[in-house]
Jmol script that loads the backbone (N, CA, C; Angstrom):
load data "model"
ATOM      1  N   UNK A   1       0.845  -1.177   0.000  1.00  0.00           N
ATOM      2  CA  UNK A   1       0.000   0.000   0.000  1.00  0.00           C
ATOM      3  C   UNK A   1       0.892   1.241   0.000  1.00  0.00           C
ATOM      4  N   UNK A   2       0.541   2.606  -0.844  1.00  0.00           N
ATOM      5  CA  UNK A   2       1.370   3.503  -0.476  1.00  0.00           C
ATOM      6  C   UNK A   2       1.195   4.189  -0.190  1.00  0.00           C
ATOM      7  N   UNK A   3       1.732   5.208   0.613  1.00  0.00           N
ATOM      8  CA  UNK A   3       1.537   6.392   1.760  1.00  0.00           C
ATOM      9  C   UNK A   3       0.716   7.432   0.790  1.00  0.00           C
ATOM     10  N   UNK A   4      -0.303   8.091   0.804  1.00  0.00           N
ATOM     11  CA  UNK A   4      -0.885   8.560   0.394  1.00  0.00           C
ATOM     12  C   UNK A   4      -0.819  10.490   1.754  1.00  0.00           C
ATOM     13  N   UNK A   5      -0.023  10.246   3.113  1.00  0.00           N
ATOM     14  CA  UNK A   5       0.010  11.090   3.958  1.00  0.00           C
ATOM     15  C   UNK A   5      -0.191  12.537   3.158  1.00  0.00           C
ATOM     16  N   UNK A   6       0.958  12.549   1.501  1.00  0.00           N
ATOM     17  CA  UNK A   6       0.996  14.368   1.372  1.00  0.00           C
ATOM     18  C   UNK A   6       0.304  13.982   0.013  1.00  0.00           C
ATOM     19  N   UNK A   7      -1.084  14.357   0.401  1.00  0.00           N
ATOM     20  CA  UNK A   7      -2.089  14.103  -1.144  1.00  0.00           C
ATOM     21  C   UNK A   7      -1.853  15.064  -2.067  1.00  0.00           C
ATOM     22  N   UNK A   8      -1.375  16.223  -1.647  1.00  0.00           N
ATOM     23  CA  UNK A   8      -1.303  17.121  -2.975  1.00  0.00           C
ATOM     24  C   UNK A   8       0.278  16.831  -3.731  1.00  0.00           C
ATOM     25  N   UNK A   9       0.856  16.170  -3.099  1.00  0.00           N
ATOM     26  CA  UNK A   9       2.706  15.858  -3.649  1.00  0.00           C
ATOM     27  C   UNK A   9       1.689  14.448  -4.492  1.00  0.00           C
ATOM     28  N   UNK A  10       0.834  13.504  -4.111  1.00  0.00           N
ATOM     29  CA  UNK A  10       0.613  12.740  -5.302  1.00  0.00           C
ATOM     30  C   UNK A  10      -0.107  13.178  -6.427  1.00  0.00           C
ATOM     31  N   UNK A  11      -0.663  13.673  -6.052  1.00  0.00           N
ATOM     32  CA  UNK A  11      -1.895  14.408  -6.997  1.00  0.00           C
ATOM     33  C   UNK A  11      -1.522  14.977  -8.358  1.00  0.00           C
ATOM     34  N   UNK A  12      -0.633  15.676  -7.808  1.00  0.00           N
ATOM     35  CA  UNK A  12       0.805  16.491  -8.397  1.00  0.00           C
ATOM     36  C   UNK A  12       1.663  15.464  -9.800  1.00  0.00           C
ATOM     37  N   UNK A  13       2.468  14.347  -8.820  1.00  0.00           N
ATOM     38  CA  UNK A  13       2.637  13.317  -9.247  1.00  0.00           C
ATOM     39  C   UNK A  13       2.060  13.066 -10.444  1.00  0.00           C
ATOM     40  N   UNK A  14       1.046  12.455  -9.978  1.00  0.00           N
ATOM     41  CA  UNK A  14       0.165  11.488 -10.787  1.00  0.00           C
ATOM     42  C   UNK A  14      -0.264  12.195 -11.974  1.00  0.00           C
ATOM     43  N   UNK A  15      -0.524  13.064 -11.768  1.00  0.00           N
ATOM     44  CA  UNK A  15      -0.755  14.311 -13.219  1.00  0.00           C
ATOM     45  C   UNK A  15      -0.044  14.357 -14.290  1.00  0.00           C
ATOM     46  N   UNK A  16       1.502  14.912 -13.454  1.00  0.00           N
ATOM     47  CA  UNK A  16       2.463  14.321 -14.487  1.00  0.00           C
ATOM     48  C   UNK A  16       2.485  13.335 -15.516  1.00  0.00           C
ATOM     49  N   UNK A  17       2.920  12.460 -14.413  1.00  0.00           N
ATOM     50  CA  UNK A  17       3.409  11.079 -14.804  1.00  0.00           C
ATOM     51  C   UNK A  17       2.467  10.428 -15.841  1.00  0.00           C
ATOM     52  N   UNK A  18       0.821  10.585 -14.989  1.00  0.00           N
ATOM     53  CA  UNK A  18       0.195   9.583 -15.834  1.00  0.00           C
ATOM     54  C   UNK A  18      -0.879  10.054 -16.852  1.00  0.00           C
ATOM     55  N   UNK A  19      -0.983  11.603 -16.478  1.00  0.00           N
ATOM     56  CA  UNK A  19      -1.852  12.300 -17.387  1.00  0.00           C
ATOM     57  C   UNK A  19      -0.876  13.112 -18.470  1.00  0.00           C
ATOM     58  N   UNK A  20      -0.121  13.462 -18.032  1.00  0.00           N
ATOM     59  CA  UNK A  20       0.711  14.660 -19.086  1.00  0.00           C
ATOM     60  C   UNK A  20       2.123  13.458 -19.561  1.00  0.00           C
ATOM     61  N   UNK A  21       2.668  12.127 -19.326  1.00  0.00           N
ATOM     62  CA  UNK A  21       3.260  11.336 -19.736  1.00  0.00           C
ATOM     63  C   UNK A  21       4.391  11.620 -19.256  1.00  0.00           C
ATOM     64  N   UNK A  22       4.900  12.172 -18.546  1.00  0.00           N
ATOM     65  CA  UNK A  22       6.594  12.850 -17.855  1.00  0.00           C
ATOM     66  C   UNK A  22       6.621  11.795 -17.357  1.00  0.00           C
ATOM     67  N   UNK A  23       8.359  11.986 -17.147  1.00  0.00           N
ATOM     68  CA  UNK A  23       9.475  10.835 -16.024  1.00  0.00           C
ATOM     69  C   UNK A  23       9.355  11.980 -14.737  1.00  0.00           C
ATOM     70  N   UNK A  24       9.732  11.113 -13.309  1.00  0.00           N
ATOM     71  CA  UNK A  24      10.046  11.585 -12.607  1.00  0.00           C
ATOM     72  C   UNK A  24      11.043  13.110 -12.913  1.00  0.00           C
ATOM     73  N   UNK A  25      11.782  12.724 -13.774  1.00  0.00           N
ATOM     74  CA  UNK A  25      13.261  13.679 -14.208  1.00  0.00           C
ATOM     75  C   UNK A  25      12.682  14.968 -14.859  1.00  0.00           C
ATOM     76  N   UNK A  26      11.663  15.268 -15.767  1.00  0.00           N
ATOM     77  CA  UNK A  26      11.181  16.247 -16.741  1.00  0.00           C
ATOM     78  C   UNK A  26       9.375  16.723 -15.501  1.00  0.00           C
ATOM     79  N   UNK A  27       9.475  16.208 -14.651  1.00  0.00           N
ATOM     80  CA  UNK A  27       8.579  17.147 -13.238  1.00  0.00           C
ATOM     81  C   UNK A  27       8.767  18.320 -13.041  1.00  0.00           C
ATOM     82  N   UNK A  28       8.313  19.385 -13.463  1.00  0.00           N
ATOM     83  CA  UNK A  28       9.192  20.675 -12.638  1.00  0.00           C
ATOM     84  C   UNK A  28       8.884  20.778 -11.272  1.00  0.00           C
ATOM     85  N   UNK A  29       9.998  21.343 -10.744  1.00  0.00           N
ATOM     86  CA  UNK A  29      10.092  21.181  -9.094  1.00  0.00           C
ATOM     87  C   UNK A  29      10.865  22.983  -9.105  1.00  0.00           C
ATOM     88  N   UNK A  30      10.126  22.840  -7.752  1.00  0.00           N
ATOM     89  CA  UNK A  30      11.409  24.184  -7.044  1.00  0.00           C
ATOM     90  C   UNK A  30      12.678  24.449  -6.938  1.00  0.00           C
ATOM     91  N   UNK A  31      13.182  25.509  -7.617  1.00  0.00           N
ATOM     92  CA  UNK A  31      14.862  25.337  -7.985  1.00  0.00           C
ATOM     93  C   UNK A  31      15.005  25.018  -5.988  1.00  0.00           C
ATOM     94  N   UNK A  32      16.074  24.273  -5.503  1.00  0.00           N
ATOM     95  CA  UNK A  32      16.775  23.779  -4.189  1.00  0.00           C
ATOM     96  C   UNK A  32      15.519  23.521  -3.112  1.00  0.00           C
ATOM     97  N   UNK A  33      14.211  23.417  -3.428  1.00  0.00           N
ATOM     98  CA  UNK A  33      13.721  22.135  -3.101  1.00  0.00           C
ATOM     99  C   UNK A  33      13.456  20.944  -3.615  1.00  0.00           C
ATOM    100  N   UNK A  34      12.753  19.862  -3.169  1.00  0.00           N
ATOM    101  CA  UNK A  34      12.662  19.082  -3.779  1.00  0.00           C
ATOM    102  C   UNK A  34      10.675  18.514  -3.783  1.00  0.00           C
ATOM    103  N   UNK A  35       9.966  19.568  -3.749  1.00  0.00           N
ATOM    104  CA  UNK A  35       8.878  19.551  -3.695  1.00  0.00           C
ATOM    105  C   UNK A  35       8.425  20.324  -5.122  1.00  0.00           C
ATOM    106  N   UNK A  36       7.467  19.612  -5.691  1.00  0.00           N
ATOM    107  CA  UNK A  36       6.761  20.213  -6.933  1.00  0.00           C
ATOM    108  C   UNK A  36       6.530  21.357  -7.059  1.00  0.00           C
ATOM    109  N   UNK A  37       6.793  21.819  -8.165  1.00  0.00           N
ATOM    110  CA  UNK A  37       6.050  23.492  -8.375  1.00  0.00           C
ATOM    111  C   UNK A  37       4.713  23.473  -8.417  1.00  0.00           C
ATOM    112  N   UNK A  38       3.562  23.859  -7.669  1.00  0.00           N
ATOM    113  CA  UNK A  38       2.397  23.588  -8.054  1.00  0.00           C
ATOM    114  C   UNK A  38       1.724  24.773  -9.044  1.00  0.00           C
ATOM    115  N   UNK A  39       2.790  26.064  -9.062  1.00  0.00           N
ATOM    116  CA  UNK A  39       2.000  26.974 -10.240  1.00  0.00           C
ATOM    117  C   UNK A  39       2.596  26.395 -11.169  1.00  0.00           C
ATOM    118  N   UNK A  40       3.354  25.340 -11.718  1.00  0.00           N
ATOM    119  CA  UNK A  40       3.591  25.144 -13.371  1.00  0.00           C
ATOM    120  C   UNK A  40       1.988  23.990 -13.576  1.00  0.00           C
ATOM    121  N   UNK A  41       2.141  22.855 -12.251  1.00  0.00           N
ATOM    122  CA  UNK A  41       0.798  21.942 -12.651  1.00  0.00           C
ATOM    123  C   UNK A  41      -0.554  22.751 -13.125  1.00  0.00           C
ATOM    124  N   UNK A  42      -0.537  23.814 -11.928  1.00  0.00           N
ATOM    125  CA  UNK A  42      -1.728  24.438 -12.387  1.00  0.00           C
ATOM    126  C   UNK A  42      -2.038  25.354 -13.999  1.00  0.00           C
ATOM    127  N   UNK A  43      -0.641  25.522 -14.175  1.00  0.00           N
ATOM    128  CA  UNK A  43      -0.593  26.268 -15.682  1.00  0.00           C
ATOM    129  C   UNK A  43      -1.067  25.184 -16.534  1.00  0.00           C
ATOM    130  N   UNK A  44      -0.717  24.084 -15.989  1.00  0.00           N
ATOM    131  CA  UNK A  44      -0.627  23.026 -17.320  1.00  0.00           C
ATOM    132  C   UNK A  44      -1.979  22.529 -17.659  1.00  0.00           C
ATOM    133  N   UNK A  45      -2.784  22.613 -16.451  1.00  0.00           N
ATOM    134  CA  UNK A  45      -4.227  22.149 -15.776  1.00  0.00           C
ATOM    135  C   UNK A  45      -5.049  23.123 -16.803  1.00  0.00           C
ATOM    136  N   UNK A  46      -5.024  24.337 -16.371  1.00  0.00           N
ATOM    137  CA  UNK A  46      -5.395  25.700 -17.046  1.00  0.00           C
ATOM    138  C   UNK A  46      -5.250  25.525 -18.803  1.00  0.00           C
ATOM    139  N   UNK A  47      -4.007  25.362 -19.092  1.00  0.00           N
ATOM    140  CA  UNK A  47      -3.942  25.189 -20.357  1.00  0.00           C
ATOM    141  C   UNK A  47      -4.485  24.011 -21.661  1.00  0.00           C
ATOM    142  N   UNK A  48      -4.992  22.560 -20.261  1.00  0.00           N
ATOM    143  CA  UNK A  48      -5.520  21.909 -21.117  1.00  0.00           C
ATOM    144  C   UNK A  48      -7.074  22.283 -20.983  1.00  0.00           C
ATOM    145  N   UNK A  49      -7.703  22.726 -19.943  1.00  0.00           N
ATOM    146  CA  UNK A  49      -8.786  23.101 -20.024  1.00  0.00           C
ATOM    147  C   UNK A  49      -9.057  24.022 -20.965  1.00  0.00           C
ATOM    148  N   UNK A  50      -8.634  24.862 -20.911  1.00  0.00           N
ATOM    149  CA  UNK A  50      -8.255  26.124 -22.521  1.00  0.00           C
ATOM    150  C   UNK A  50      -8.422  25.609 -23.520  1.00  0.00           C
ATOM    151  N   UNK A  51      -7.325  25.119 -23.456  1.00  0.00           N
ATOM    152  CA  UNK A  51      -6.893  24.655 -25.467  1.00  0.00           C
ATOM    153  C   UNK A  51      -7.299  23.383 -26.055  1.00  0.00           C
ATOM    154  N   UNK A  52      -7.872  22.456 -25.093  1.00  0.00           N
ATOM    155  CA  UNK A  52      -8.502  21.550 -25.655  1.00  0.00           C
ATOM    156  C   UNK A  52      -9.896  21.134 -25.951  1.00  0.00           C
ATOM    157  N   UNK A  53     -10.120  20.139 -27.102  1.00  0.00           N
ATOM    158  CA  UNK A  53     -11.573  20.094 -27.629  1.00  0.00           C
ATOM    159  C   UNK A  53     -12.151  19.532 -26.417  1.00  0.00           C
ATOM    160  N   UNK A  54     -13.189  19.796 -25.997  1.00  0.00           N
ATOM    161  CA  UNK A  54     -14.277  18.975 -25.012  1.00  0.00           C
ATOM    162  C   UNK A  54     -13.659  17.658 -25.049  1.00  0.00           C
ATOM    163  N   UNK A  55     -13.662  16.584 -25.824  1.00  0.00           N
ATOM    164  CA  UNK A  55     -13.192  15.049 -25.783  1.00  0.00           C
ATOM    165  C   UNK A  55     -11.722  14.942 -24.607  1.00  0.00           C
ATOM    166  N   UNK A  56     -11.129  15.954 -24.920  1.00  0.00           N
ATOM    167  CA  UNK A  56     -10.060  16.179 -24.225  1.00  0.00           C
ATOM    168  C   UNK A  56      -9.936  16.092 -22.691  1.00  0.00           C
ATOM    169  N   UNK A  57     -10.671  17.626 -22.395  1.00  0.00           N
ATOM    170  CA  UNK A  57     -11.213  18.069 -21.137  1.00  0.00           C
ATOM    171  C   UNK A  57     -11.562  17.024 -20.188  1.00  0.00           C
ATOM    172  N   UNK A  58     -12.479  16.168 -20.981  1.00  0.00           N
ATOM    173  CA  UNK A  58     -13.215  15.064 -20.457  1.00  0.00           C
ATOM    174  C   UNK A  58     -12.236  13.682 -19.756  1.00  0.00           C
ATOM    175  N   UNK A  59     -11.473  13.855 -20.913  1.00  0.00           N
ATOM    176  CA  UNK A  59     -10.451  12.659 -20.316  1.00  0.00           C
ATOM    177  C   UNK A  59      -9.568  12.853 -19.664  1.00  0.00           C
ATOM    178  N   UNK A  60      -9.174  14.083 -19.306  1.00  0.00           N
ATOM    179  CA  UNK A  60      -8.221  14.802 -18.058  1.00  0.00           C
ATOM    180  C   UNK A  60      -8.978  14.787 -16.794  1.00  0.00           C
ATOM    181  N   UNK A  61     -10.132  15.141 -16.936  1.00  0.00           N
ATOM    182  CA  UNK A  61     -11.187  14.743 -15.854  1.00  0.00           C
ATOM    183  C   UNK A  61     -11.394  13.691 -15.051  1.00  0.00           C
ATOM    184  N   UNK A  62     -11.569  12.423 -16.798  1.00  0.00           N
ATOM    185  CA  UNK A  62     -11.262  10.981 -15.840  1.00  0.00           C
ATOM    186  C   UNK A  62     -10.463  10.685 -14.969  1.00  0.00           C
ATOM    187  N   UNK A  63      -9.089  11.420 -15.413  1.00  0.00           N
ATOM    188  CA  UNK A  63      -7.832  10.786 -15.120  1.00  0.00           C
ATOM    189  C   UNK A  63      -7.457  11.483 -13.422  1.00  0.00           C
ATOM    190  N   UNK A  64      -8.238  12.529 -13.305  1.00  0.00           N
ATOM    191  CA  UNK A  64      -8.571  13.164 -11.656  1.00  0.00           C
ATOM    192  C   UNK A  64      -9.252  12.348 -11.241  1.00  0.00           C
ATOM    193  N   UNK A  65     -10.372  11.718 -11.469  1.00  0.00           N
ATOM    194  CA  UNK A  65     -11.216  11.237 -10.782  1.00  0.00           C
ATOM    195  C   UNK A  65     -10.928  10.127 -10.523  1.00  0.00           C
ATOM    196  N   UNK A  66     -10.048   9.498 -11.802  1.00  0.00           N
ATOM    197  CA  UNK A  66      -9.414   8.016 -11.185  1.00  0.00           C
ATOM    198  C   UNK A  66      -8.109   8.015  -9.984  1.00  0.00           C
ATOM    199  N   UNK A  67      -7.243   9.093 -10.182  1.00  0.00           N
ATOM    200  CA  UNK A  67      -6.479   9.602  -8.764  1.00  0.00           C
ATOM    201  C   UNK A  67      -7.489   9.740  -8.028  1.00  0.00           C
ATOM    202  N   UNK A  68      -8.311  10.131  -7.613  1.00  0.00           N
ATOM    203  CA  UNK A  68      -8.818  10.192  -6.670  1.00  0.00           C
ATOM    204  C   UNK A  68      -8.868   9.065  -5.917  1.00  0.00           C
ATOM    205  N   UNK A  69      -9.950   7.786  -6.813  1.00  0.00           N
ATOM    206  CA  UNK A  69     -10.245   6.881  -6.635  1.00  0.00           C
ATOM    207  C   UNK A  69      -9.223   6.074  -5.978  1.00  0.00           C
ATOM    208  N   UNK A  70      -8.097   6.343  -6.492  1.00  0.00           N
ATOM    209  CA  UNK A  70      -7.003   5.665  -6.074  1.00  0.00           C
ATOM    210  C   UNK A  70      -6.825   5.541  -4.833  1.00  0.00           C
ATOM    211  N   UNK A  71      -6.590   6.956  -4.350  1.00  0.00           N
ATOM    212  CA  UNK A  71      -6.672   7.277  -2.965  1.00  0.00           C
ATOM    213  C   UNK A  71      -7.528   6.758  -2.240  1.00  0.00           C
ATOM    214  N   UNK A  72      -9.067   6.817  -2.466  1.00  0.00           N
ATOM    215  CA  UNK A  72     -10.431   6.547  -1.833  1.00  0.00           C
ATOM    216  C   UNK A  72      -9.953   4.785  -1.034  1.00  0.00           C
ATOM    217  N   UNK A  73      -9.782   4.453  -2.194  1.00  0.00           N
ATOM    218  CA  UNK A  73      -9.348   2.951  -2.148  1.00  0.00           C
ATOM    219  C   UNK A  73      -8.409   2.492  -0.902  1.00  0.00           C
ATOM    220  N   UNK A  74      -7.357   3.368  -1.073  1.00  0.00           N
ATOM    221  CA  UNK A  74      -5.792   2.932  -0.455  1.00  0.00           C
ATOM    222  C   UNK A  74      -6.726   3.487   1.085  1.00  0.00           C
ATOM    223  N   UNK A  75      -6.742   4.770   1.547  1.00  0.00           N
ATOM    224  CA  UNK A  75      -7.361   5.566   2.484  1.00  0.00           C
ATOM    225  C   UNK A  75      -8.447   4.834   2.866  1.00  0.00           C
ATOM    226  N   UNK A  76      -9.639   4.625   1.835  1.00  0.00           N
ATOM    227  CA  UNK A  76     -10.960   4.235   3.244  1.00  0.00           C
ATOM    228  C   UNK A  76     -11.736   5.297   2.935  1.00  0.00           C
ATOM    229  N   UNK A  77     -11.480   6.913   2.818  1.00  0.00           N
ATOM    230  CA  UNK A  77     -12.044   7.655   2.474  1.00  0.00           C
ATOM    231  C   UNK A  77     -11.324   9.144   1.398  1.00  0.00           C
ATOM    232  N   UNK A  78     -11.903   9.792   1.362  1.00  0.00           N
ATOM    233  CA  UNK A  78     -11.006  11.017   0.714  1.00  0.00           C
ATOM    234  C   UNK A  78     -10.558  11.918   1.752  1.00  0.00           C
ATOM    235  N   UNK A  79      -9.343  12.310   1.257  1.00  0.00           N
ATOM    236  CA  UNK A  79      -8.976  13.277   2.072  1.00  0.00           C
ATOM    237  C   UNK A  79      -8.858  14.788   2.125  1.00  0.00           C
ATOM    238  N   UNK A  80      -8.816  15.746   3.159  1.00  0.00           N
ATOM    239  CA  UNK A  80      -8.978  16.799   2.889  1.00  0.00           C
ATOM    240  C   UNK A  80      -7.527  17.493   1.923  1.00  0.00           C
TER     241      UNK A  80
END
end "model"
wireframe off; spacefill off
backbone 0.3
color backbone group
């Protein structure tokens, strides 16, 4: 099972990785931390909502809702 404790560092994650297709390595992070930038995710969030056709939108959507799920699962419930 995996620690799900800092939900917005997976959330983050998982966006990347499994919605936008990045390696750990091409993540942007905070120059001399090692915690995610969350204004580039949100640019990126922003920009597919923008620029993409509805079909799009929709399947970026899934792909939140299935993180979620993920969590729901591992957790028991959602978290704040």
């Amino acid at each position: 099972m995996k620690d799900y404790s800092n939900v917005k560092e997976y959330v983050i994650k998982y966006i990347y990785e499994e919605l936008f297709s990045l390696t750990q390595r091409d993540i942007p992070k905070i120059p001399m931390y090692s915690d995610y930038s969350y204004a580039s995710a949100f640019e990126q969030i922003y920009t597919v909502i923008i620029d993409e056709d509805y079909s799009g939108v929709l399947t970026f959507v899934e792909g939140i809702i299935k993180c979620f799920n993920i969590i729901d699962r591992s957790n028991g419930s959602r978290l704040n």
